[in-house]
C-alpha positions as CSV (number, residue, x, y, z in Angstrom):
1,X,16.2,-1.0,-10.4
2,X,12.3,-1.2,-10.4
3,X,10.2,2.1,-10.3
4,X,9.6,3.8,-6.3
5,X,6.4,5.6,-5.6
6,X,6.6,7.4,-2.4
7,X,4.6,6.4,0.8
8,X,2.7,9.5,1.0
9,X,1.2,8.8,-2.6
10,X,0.7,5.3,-1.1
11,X,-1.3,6.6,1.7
12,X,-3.3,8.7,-0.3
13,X,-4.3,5.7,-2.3
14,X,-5.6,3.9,0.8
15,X,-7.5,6.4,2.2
16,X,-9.3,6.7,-1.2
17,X,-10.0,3.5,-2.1
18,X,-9.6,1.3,1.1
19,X,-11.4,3.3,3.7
20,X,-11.0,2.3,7.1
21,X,-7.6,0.8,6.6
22,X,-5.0,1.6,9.2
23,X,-1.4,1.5,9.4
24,X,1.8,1.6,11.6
25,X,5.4,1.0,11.9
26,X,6.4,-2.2,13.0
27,X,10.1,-3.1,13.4
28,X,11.3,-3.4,9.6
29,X,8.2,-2.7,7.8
30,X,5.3,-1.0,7.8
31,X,2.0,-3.2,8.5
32,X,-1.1,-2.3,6.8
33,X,-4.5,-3.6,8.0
34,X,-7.8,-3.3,5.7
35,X,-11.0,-5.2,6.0
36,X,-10.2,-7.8,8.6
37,X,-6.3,-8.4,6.7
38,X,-3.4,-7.6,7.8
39,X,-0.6,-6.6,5.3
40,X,3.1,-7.1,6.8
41,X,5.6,-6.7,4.2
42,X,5.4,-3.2,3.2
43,X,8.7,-1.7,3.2
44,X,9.3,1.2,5.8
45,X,11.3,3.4,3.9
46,X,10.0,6.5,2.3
47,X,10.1,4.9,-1.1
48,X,8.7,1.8,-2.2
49,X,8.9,-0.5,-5.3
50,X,5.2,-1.0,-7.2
51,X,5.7,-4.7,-6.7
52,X,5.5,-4.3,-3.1
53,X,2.4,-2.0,-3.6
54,X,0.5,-4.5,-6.3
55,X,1.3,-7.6,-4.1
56,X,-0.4,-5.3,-0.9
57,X,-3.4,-4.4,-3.6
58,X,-3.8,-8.2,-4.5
59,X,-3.6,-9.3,-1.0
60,X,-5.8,-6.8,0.6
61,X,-8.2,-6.7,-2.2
62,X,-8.7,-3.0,-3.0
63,X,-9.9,-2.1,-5.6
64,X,-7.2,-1.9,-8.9
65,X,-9.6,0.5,-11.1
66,X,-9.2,3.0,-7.9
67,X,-6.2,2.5,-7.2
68,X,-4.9,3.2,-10.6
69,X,-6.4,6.6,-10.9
70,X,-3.6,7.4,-8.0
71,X,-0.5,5.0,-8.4
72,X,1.1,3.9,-11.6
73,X,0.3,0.0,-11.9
């Protein structure tokens, strides 16, 4: 089993280092949109795996130095 970080830590993140972004439940996941991207594969349950987090970071591109200082990539 890979190591969880819980969403609210996740969504502290985001409003840190990807202002503006948005969020919102879809049917199984959660969809994440940040500067014109649009993020669909972010599990909706309250914890997710850090792979699912880095590929979101990659893909969005925020910021990894920021994000580090919150999540533990």
């Amino acid at each position: 089993m890979s190591a969880s970080i819980a969403f609210s830590e996740i969504e502290t993140m985001l409003k840190r280092c990807a202002p503006g972004a948005t969020w919102r439940m879809a049917t199984h996941s959660r969809v994440v949109i940040f500067d014109g991207k649009t993020y669909r594969s972010l599990p909706k349950y309250d914890l997710v795996e850090l792979g699912h987090v880095r590929k979101m970071i990659r893909y969005l591109n925020i910021n990894r130095e920021c994000a580090g200082e919150f999540l533990p990539l």
